[in-house]
Residue frames relative to the residue before (quaternion, step in Angstrom):
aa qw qx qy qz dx dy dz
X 1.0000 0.0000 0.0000 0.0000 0.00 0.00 0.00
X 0.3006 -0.7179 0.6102 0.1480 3.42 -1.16 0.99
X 0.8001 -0.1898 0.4596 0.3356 2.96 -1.92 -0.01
X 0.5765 0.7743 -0.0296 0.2594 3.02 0.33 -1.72
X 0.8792 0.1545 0.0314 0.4496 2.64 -0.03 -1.59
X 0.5476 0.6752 -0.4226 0.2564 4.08 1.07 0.07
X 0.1690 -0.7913 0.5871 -0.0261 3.53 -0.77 0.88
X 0.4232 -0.6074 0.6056 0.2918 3.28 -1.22 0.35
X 0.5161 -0.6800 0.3633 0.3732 3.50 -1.20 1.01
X 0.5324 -0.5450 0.3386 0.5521 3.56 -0.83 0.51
X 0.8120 0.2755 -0.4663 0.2176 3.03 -2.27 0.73
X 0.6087 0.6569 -0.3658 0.2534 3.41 1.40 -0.25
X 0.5227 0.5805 -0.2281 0.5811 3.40 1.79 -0.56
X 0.2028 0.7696 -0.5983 0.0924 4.07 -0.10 0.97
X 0.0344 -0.8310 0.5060 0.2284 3.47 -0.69 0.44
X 0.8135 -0.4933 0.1118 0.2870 2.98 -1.80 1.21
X 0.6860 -0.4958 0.3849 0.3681 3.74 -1.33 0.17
X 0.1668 -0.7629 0.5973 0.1830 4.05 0.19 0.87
X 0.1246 -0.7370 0.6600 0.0756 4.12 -0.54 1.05
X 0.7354 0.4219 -0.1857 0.4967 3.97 -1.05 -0.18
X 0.9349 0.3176 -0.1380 0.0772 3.34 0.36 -0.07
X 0.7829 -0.0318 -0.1570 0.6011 2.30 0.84 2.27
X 0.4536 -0.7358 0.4211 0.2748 4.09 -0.75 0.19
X 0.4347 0.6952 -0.2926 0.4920 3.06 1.44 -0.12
X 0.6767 0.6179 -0.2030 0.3450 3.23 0.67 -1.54
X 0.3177 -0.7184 0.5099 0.3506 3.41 1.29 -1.50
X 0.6425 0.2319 -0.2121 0.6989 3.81 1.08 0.00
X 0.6088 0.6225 -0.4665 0.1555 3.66 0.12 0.68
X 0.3890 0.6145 -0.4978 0.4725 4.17 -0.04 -0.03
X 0.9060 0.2316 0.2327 0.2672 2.50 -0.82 -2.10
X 0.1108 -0.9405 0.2570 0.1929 3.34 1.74 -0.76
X 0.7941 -0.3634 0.0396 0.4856 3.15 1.74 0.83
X 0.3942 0.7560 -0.1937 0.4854 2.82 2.02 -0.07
X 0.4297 -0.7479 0.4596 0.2116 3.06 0.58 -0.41
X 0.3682 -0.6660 0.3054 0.5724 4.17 -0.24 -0.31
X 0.9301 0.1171 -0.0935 0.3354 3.41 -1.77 0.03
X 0.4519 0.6035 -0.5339 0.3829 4.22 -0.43 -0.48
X 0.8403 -0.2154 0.4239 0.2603 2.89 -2.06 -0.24
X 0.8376 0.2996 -0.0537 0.4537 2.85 0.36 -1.67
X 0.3461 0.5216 -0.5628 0.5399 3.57 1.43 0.61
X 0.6578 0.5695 -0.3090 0.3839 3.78 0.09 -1.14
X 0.3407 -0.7266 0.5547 0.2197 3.16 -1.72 -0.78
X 0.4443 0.7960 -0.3431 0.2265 2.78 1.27 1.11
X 0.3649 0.8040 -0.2394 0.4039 3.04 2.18 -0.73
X 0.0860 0.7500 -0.6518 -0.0729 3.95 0.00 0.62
X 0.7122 -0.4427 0.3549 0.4134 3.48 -1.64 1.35
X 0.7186 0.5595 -0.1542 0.3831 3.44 -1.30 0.63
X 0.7424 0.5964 -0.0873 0.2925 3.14 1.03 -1.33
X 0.0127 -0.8202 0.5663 0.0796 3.99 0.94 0.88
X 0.6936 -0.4083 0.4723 0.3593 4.19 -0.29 0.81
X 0.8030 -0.3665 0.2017 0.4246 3.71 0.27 0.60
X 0.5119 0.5897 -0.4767 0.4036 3.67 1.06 -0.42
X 0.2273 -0.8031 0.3914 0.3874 3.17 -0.95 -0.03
X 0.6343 -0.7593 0.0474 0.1376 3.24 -1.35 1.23
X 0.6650 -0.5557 0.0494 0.4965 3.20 -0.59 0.15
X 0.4876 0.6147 -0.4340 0.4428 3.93 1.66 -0.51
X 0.9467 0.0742 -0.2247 0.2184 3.51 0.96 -0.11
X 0.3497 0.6112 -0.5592 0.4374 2.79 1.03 1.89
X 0.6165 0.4625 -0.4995 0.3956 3.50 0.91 0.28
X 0.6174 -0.3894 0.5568 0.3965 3.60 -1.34 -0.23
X 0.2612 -0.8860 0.3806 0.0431 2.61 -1.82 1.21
X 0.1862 -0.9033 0.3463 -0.1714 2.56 0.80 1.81
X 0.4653 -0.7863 0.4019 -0.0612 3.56 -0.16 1.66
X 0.9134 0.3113 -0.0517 0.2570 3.47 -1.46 -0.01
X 0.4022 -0.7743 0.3068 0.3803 3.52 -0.73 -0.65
X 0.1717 0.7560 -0.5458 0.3180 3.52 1.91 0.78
X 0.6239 -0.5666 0.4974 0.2057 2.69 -1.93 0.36
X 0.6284 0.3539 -0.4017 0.5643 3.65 1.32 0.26
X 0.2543 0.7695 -0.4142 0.4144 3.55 1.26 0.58
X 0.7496 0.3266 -0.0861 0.5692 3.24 0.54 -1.95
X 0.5094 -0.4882 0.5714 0.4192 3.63 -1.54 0.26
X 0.3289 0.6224 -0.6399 0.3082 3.79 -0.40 0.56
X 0.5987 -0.3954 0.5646 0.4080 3.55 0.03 0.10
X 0.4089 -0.7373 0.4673 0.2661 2.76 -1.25 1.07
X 0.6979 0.4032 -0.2459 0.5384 3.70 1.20 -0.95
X 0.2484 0.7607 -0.5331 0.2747 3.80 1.00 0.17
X 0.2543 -0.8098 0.5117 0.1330 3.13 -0.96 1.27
X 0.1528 -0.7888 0.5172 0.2947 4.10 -0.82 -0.24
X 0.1071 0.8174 -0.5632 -0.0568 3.64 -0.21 0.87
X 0.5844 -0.5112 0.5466 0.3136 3.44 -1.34 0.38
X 0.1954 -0.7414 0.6364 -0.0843 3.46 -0.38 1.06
X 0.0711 -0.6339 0.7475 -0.1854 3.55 -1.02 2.06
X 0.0663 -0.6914 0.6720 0.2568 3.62 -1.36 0.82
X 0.8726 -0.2349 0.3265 0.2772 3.64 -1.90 0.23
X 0.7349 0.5338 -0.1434 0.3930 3.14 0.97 -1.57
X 0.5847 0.6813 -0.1838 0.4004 3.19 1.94 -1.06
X 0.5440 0.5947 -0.2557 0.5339 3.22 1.75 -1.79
X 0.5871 0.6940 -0.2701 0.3173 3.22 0.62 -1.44
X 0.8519 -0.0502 -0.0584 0.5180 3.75 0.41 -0.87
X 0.4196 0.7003 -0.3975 0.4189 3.40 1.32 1.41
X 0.7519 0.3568 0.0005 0.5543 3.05 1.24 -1.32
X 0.2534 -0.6776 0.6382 0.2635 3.42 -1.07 0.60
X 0.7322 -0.4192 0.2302 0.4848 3.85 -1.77 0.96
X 0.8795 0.0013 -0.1042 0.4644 3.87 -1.53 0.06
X 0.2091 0.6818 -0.5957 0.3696 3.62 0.17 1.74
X 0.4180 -0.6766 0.5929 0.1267 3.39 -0.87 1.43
X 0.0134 -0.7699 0.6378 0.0131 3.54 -0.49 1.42
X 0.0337 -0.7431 0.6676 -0.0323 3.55 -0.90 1.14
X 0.5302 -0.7569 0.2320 0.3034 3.39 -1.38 -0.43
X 0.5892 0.6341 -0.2980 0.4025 2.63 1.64 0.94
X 0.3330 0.6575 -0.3627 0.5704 2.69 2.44 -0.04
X 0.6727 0.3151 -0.4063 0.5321 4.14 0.47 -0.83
X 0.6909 0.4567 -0.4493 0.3350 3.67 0.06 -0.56
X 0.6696 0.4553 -0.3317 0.4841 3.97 0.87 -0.28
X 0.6570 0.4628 -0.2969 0.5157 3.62 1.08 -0.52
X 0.2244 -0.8724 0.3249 0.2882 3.35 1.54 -0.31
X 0.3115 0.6840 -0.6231 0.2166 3.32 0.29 1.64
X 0.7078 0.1629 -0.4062 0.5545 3.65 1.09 0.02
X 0.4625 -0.6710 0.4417 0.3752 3.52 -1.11 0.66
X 0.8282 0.3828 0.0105 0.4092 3.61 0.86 -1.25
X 0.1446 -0.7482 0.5738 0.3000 3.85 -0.08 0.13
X 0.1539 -0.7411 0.5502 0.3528 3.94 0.30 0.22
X 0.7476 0.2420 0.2845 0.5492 3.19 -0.11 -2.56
X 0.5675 -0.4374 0.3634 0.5954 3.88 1.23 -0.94
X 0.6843 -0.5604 0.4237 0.1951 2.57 -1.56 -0.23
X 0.0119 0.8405 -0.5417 -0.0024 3.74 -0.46 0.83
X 0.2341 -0.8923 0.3858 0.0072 3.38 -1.41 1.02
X 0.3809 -0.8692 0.2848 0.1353 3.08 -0.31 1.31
X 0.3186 -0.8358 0.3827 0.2310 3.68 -0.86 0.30
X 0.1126 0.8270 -0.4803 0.2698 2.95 1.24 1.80
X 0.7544 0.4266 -0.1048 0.4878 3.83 -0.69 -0.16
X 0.2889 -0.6861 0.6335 0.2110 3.81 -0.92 0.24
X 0.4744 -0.6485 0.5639 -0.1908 3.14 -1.56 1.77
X 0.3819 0.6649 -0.6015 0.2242 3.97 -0.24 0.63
X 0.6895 0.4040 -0.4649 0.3811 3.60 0.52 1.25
X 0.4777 -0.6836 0.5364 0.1295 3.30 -0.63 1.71
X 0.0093 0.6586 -0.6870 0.3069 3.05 -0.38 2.28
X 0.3652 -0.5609 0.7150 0.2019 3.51 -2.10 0.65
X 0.0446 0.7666 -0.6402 0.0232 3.53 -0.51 1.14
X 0.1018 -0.8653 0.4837 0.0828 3.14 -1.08 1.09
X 0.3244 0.8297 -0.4487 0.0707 4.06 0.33 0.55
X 0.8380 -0.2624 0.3462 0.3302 3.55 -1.06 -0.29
X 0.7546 -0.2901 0.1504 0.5691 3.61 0.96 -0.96
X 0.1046 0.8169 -0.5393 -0.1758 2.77 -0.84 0.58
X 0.8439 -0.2807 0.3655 0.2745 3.85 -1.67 -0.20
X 0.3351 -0.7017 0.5214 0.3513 3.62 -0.22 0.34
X 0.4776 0.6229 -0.4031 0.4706 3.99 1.46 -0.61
X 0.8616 0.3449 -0.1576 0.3375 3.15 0.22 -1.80
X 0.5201 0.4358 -0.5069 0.5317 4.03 1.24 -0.53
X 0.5640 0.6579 -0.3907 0.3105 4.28 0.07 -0.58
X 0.6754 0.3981 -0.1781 0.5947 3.17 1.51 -1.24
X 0.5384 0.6484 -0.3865 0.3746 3.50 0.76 -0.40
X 0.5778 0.7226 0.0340 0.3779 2.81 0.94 -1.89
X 0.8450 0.0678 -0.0914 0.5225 2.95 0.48 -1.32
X 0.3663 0.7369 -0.4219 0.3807 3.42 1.02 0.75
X 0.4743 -0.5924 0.5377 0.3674 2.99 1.26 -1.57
X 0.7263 0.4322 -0.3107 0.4349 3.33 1.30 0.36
X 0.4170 -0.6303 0.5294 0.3855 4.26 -0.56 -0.02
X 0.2387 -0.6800 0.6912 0.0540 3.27 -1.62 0.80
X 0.1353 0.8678 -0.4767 -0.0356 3.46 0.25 1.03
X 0.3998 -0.7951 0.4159 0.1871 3.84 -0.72 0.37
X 0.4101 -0.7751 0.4441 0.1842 3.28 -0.53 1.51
């Protein structure tokens, strides 16, 4: 294969909407616009809700890139989130599961806030997990496995 010869696969290559030109075309008069109004014109700047007032300024002005920045709640936590089922065909029987043991072995990518565990999947090896929070599902399975859910 050459240079040459690469293409994009068909449909990815689309060209743009031609307005104004002509009746033939199908987009011509009016050029999508529709007839007469405002929004025929060009007076309408982006933003603009007809006198109400808009929406950039009825929220709060809330700055930056912190995490009380974003609308997330301000006290909103982020945890990495592992289910049971996962431990389950990761770990061999009486293995010390922490969260830095999943983050090197790469089953969570991120530690946000910590680590929280879920009570997805089914669990019959009596493991010592250790994380941040966990599920009333997923400490039950532990539990009854034979293993401890302790909380960092």
């Amino acid at each position: 294969m050459h240079i040459g010869e690469l293409a994009p696969p068909a449909g990815a290559k689309k060209k743009p909407k031609r307005v104004g030109r002509g009746m033939g075309s199908g987009h011509g008069k009016t050029s999508g616009r529709g007839m007469k109004g405002q929004n025929a014109r060009t007076s309408v700047r982006p933003g603009f809700e007809g006198g109400q007032t808009p929406l950039y300024r009825r929220l709060r002005k809330r700055r930056g890139l912190s995490k009380s920045s974003r609308n997330i709640g301000l006290f909103r936590r982020s945890y990495a989130e592992v289910n049971v089922g996962r431990l389950q065909t990761s770990f061999d029987v009486g293995a010390e599961v922490t969260p830095e043991v999943l983050r090197e072995r790469g089953i969570v990518r991120k530690l946000d806030d910590g680590l929280r565990v879920l009570g997805e999947g089914e669990l019959n090896k009596a493991l010592t997990v250790r994380a941040h929070h966990f599920t009333a599902a997923a400490r039950a399975k532990i539990e009854a496995a034979g293993g401890t859910a302790e909380v960092l």
